[in-house]
RODO-2510 file (C-alpha; in nm, 4 decimals, decimal comma):
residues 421
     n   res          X          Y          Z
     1     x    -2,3490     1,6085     2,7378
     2     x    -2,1701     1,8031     2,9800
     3     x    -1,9447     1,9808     2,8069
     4     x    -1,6045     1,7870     2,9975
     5     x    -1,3229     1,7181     2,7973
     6     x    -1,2375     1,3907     2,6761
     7     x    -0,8966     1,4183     2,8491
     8     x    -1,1054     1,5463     3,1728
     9     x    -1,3276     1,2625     3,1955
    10     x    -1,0657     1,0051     3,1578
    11     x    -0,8516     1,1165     3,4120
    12     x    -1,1658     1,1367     3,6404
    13     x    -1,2694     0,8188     3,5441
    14     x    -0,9143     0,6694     3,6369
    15     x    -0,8553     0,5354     3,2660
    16     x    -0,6573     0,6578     3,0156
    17     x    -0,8251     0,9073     2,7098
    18     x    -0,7234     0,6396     2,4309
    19     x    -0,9107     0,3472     2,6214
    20     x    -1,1717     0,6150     2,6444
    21     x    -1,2297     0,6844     2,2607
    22     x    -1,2483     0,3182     2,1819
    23     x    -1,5447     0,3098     2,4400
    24     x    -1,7005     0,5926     2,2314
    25     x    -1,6140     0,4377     1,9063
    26     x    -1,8272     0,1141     2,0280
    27     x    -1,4317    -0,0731     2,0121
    28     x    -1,4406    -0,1716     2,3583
    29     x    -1,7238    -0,2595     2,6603
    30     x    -1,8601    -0,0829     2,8835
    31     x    -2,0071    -0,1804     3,1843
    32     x    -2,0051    -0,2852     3,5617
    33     x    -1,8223    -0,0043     3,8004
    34     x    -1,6549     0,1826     3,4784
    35     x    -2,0117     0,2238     3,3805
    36     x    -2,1607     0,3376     3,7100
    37     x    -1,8583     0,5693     3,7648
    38     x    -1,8650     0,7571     3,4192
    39     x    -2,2504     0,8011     3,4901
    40     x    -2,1776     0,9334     3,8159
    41     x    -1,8954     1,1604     3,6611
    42     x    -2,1186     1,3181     3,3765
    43     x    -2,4545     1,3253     3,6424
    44     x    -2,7008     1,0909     3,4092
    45     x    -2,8272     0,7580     3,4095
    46     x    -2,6242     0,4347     3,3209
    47     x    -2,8912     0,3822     3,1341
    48     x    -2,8527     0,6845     2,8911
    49     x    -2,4624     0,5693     2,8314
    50     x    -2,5592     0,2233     2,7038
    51     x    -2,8172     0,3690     2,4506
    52     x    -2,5675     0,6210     2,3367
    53     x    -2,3439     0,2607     2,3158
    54     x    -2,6214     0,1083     2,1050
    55     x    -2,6653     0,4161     1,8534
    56     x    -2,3255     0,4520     1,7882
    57     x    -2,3019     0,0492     1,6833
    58     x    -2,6074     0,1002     1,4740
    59     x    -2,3714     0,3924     1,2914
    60     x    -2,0790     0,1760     1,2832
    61     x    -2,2465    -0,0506     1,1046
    62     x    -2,3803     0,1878     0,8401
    63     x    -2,0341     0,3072     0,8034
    64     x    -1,9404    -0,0155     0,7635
    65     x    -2,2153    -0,0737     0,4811
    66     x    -2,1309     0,2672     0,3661
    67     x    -1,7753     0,2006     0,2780
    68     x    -1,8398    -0,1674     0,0994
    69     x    -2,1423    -0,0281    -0,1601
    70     x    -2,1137    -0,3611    -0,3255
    71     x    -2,1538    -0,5626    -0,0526
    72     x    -2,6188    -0,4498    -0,0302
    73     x    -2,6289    -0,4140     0,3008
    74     x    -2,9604    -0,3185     0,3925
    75     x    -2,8390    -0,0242     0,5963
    76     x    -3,2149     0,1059     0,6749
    77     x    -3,2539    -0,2070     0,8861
    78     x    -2,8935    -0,2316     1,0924
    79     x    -3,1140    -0,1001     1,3889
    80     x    -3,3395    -0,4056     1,3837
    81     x    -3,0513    -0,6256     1,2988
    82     x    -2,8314    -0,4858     1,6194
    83     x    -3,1069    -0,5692     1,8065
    84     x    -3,1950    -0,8720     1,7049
    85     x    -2,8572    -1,0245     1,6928
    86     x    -2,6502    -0,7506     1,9226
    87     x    -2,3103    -0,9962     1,9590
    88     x    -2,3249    -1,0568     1,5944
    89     x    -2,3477    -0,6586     1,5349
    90     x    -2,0782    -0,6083     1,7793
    91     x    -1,8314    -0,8583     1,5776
    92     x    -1,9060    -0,6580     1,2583
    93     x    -1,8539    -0,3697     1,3886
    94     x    -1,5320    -0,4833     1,5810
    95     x    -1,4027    -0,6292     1,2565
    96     x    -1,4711    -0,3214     1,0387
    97     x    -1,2912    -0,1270     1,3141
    98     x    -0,9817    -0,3669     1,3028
    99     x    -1,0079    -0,4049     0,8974
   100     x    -0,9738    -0,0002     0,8856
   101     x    -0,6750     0,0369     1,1690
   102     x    -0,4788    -0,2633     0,9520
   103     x    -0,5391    -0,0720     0,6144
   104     x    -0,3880     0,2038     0,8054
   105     x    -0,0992     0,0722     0,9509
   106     x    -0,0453    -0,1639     0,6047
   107     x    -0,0774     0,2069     0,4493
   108     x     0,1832     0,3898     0,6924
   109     x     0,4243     0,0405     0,7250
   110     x     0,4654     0,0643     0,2701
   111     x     0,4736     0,4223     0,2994
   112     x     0,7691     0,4004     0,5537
   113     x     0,9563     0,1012     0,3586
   114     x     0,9263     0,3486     0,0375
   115     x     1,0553     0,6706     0,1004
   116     x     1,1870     0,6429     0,5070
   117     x     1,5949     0,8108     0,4097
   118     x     1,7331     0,6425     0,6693
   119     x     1,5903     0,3038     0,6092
   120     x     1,6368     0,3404     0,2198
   121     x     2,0221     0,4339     0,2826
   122     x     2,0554     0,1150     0,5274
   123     x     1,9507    -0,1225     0,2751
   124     x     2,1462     0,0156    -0,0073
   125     x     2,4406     0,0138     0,2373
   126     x     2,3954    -0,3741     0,3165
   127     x     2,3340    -0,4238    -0,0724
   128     x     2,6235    -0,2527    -0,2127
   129     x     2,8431    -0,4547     0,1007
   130     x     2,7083    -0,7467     0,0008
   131     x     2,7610    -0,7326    -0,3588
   132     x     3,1229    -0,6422    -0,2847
   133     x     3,2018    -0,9467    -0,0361
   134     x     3,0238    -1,1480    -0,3294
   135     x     3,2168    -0,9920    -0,6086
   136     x     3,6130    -1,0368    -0,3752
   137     x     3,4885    -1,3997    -0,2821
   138     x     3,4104    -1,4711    -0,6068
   139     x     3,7658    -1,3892    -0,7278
   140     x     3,8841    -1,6082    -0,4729
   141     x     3,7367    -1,8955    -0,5715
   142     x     3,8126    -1,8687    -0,9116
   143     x     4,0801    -2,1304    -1,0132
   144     x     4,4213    -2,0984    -1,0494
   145     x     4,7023    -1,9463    -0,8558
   146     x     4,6521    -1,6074    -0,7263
   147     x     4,9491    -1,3466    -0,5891
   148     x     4,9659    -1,4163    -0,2285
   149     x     4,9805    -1,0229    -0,2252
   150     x     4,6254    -0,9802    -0,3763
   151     x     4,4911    -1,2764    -0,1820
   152     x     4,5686    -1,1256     0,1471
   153     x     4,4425    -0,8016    -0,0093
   154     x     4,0983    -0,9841    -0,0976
   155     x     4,0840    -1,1410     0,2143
   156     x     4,0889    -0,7522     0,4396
   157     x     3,8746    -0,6558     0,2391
   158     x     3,6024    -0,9356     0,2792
   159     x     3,7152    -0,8995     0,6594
   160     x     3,5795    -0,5286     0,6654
   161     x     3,3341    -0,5948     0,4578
   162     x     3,2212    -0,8071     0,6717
   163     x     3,2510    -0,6156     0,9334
   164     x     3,0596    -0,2929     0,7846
   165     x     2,7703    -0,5058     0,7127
   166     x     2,7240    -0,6831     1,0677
   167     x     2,7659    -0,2843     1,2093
   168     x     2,4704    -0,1961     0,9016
   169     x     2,2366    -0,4761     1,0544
   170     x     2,2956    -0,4106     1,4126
   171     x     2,2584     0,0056     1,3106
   172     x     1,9498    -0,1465     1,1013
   173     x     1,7402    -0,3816     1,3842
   174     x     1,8009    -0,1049     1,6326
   175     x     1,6132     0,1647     1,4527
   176     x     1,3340    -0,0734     1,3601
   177     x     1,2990    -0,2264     1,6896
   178     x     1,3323     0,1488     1,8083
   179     x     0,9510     0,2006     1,6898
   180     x     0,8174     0,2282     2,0996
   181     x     1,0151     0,5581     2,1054
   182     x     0,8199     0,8578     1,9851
   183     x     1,1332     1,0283     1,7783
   184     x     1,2140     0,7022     1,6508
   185     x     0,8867     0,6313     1,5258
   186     x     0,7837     0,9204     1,3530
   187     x     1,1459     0,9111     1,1953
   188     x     1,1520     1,2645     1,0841
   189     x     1,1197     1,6421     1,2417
   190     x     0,8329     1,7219     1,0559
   191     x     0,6792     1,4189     1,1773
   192     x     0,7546     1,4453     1,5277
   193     x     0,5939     1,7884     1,4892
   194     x     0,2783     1,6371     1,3392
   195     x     0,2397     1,3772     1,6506
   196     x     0,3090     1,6580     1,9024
   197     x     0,0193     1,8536     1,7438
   198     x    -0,2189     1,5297     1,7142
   199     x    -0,1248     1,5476     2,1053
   200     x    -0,3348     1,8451     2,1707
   201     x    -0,5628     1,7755     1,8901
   202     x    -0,4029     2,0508     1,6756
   203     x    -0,6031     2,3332     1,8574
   204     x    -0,3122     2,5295     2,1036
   205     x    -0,5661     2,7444     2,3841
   206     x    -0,2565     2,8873     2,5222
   207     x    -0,1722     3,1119     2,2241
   208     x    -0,5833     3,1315     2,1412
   209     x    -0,5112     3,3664     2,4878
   210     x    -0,2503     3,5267     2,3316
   211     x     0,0786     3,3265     2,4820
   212     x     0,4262     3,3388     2,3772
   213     x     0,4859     3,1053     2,1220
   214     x     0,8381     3,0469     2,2087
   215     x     0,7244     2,9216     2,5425
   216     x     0,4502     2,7278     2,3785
   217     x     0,6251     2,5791     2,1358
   218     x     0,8698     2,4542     2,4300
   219     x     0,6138     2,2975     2,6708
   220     x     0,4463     2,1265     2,3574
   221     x     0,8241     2,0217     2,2484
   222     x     0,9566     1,8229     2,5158
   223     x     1,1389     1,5245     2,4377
   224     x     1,1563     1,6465     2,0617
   225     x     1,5191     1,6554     1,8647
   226     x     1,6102     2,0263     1,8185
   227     x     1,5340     2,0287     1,4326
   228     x     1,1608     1,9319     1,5338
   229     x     1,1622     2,1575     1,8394
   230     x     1,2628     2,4596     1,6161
   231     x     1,0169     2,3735     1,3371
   232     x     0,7478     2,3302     1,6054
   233     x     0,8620     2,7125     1,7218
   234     x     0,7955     2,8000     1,3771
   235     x     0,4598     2,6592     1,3496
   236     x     0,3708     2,8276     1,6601
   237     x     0,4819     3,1354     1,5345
   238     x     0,2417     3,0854     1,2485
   239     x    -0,0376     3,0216     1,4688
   240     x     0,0247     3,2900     1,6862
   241     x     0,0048     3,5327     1,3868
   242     x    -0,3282     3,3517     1,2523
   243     x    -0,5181     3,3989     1,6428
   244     x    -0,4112     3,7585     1,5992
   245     x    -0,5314     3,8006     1,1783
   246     x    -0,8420     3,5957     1,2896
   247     x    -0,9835     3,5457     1,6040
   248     x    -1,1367     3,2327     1,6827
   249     x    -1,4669     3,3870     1,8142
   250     x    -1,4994     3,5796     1,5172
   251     x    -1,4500     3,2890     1,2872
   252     x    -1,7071     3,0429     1,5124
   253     x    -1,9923     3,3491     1,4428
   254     x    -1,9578     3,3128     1,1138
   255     x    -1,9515     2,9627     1,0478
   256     x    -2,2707     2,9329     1,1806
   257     x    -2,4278     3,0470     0,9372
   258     x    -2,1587     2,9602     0,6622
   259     x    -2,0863     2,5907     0,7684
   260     x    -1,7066     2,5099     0,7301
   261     x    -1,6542     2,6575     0,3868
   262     x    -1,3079     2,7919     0,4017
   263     x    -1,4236     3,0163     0,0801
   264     x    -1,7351     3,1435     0,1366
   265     x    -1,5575     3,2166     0,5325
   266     x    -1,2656     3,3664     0,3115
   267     x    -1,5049     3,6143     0,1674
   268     x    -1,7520     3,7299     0,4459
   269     x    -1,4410     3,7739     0,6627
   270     x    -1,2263     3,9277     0,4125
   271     x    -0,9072     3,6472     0,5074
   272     x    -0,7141     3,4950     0,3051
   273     x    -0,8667     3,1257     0,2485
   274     x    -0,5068     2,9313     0,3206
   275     x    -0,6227     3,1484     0,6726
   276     x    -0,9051     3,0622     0,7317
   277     x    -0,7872     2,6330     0,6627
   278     x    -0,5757     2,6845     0,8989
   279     x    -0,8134     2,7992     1,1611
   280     x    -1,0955     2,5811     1,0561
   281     x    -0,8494     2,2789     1,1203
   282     x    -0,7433     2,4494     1,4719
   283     x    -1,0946     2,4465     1,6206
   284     x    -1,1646     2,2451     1,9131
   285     x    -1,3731     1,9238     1,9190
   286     x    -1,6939     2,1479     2,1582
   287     x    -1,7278     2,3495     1,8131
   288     x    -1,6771     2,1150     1,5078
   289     x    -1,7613     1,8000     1,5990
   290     x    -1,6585     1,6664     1,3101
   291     x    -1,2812     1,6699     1,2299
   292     x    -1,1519     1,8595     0,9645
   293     x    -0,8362     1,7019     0,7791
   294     x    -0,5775     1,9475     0,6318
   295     x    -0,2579     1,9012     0,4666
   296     x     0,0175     2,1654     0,2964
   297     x     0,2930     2,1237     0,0610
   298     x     0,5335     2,3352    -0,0829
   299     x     0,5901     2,4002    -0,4793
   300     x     0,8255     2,0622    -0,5315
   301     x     0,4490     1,8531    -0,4024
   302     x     0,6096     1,7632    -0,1090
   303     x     0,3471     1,7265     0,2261
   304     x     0,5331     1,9458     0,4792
   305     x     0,2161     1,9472     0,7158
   306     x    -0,0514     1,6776     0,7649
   307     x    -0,3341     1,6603     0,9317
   308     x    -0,4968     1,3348     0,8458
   309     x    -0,8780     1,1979     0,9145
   310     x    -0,9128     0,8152     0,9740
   311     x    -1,1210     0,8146     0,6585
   312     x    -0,8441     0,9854     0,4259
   313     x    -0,4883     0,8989     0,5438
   314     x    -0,2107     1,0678     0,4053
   315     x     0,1325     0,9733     0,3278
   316     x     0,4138     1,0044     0,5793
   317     x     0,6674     1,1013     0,3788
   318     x     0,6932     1,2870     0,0272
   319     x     0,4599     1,3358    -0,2427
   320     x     0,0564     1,2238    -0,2039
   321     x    -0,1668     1,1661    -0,5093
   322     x    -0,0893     1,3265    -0,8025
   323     x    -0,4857     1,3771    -0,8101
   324     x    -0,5503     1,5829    -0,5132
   325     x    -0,6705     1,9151    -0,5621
   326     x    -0,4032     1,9928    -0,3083
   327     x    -0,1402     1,9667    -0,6601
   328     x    -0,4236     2,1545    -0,8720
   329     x    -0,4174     2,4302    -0,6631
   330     x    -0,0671     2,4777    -0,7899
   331     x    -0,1444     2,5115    -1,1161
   332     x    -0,3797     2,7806    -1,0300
   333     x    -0,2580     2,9746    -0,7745
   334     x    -0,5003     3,1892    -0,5543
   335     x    -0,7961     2,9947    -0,6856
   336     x    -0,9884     2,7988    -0,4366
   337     x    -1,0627     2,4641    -0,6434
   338     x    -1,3258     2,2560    -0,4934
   339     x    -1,4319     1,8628    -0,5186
   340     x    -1,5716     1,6095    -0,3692
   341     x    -1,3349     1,2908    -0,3043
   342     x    -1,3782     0,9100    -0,4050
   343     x    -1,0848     0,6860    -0,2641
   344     x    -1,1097     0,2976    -0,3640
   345     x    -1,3369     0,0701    -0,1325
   346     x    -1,5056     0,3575    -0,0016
   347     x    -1,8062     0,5733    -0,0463
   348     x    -1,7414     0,9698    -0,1558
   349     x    -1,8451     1,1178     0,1839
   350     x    -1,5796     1,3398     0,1705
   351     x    -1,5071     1,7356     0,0004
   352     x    -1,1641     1,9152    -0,0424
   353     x    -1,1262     2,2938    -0,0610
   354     x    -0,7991     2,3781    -0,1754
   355     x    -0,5952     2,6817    -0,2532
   356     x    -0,2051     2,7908    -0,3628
   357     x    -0,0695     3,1198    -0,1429
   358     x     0,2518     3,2695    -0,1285
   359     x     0,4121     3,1627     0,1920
   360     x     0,5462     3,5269     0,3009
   361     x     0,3261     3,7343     0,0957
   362     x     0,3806     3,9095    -0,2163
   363     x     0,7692     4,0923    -0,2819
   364     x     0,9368     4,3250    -0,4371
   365     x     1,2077     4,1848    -0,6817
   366     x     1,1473     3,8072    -0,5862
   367     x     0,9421     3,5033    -0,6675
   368     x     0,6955     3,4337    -0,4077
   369     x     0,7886     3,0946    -0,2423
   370     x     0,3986     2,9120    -0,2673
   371     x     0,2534     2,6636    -0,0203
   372     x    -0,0685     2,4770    -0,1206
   373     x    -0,3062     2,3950     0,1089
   374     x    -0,5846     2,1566     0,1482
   375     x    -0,8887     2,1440     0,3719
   376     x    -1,0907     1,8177     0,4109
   377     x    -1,4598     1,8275     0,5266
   378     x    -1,7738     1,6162     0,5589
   379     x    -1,9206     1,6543     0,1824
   380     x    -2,1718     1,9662     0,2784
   381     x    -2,5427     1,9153     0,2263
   382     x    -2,5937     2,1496    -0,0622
   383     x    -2,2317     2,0958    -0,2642
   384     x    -2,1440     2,4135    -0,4724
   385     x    -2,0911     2,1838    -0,7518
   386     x    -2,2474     1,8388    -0,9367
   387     x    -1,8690     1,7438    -1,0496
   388     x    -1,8547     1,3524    -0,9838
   389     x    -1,6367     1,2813    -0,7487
   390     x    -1,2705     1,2869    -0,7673
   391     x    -1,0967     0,9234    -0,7315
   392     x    -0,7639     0,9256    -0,5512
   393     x    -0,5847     0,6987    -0,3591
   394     x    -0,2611     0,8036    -0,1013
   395     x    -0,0094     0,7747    -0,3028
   396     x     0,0911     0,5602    -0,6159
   397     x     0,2974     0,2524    -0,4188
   398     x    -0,0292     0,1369    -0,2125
   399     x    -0,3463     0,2688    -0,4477
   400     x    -0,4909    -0,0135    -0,6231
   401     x    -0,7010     0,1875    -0,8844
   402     x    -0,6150     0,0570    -1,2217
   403     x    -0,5620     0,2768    -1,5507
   404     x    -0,4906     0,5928    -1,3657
   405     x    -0,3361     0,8541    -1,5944
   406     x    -0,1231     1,0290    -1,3064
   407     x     0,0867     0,6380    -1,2229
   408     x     0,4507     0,7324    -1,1654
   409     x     0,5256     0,3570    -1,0233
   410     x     0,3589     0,0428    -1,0374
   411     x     0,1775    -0,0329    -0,6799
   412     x     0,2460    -0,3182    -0,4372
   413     x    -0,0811    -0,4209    -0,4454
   414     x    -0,2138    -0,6536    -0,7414
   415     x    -0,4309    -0,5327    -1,0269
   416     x    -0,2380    -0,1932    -1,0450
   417     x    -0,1706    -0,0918    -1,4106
   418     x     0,1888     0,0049    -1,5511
   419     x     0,2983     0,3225    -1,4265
   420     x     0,2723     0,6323    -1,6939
   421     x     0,5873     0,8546    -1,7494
***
């Protein structure tokens, strides 16, 4: 309303900008001094705050509705119903909120347990120990006599087997009850860089001004291990070099009139569309209110950027779907496809613009080295095409579609089919 910051208002407010959000996303209550003092912060009526409370439960509920089809909720009436029966709105709306932060976390918690290195490598260690402590004892028990040279022999080596394996579960329970740390959580560089970035919300004003991106890259880096700190530098390099191809003023202009549409942007401004992604996804929340997801990979599929939405997660490490149009793109390189997105459980409310580049531009002698990238938007109100929607899922282990052709491993979840290869 008045154009403060999030961050701004929270700190003015005297809570913190996460216990903030959930007050905007209806998740927690308002009211009392926290009420009085936010209205006196932003110069309006308490009054005004607790009807903006009320319309955004009304469209938490028709998300809600929205994202079970199959359930018939008469979403033209949730008005009347939150205000009819306002504590039995608020519990619906409380539990969709909770249902969709536990898919998430169910969704992130697999994708660790699948493809986290370190955690894969600790449980083969303890399982190949194991087996060989089974496999010594085994011979040991065995009847008969056995040279007292050998038996000693079996017995060090159960001893240090032992031993390995109590160091493996120690090594083990501290990196999983490391989680509270922010390096040990995110687990990898690339993902320490994607949780500094969700920090600032992905949009950098310092090098919008035309900073240094070294010294950027080191305020915003703090805390990080080196690997992440110099891929971080990297990044900021990148985004340095985008501000300076395309300037965020001139890109706002011109998505007025062409909405986000990184290809019809591409060819009024003349930019390369993997360009003009990347700058859509960079622009504060006071000119695209609604967040635009984007991820990249490089030619082997792997996601070596993400920038997820709450309503399309994205894998944490390796591969996605086989079905995005992010791995299409690669097929066709330089070719913006374009499709609107069906996931399982939830309603196709969602487009994705993606296109194949080479990373350094073209060269003389060489291969280019491509990157694929993919921009997610709100589906826009006049879609350039009628194509039904694409279904995907987040990857194979924790997609529950049955009969997909692109299965390379059965999921967790029941129902799955067999995968394909």
């Amino acid at each position: 309303m008045t154009g403060m910051k999030q961050a701004d208002l929270a700190r003015s407010a005297g809570i913190s900008a996460s216990y903030l959000n959930l007050i905007e996303h209806n998740r927690r209550r308002i009211g009392g001094k926290l009420l009085l003092d936010i209205a006196g912060i932003l110069g309006v009526e308490p009054a005004l705050l607790t009807e903006g409370a009320e319309a955004t439960l009304i469209a938490t509920l028709r998300e809600a509705a929205s994202d079970r089809p199959k359930a018939g909720a008469e979403t033209d009436r949730a008005d009347e119903f939150a205000g009819r029966f306002p504590g039995w709105a608020r519990l619906l709306a409380e539990a969709h909120g909770r249902i969709a932060a536990l898919e998430r976390s169910v969704e992130t918690l697999t994708d660790r347990m699948a493809h986290d290195p370190h955690l894969a490598a600790s449980l083969h260690e303890m399982i190949s120990t194991v087996t060989s402590i089974r496999s010594s004892a085994s011979i040991l028990a065995e009847p008969g006599d056995l040279d007292r040279e050998w038996r000693e022999r079996f017995h060090r080596n159960i001893r240090e087997d032992s031993t390995r394996l109590a160091e493996a579960s120690r090594g083990l329970v501290a990196y999983l009850e490391a989680s509270g740390d922010a390096a040990a959580e995110t687990g990898a560089p690339q993902e320490e860089v994607d949780a500094a970035l969700d920090a600032v919300d992905h949009h950098l004003p310092q090098l919008e001004a035309g900073g240094a991106p070294e010294e950027v890259a080191a305020a915003l880096g703090e805390g990080l291990s080196v690997t992440a700190r110099a891929l971080l530098e990297d990044w900021c390099r990148r985004y340095a070099a985008d501000v300076a191809a395309l300037p965020m003023a001139r890109l706002v202009t011109e998505m007025e009139a062409q909405g986000p549409d990184p290809a019809a942007l591409s060819e009024v401004l003349g930019a390369d569309p993997a360009l003009v992604m990347r700058r859509l996804a960079a622009l504060p929340r006071e000119v695209m209110a609604d967040r635009l997801g984007l991820a990249i990979c490089d030619a082997s599929g792997v996601l070596i950027f993400r920038r997820p939405l709450p309503d399309f997660p994205m894998p944490r490490f390796g591969a996605a779907c086989p079905l995005w149009p992010l791995y299409r793109a690669l097929a066709r390189p330089m070719v913006v496809v374009s499709a609107p997105l069906a996931q399982p459980g939830r309603a196709p409310t969602l487009w994705a613009d993606a296109v194949a580049v080479p990373r350094d531009g073209p060269g003389r002698g060489r291969d280019p080295v491509w990157q694929a990238h993919m921009l997610i938007r709100p589906i826009p109100p006049e879609p350039p095409t009628a194509d039904a929607p694409q279904e995907v899922g987040v990857d194979c282990r924790i997609c529950p579609r049955q009969d997909c052709p692109a299965r390379r491993e059965p999921s967790i979840l029941g129902g799955a089919g067999p995968s394909r290869f």
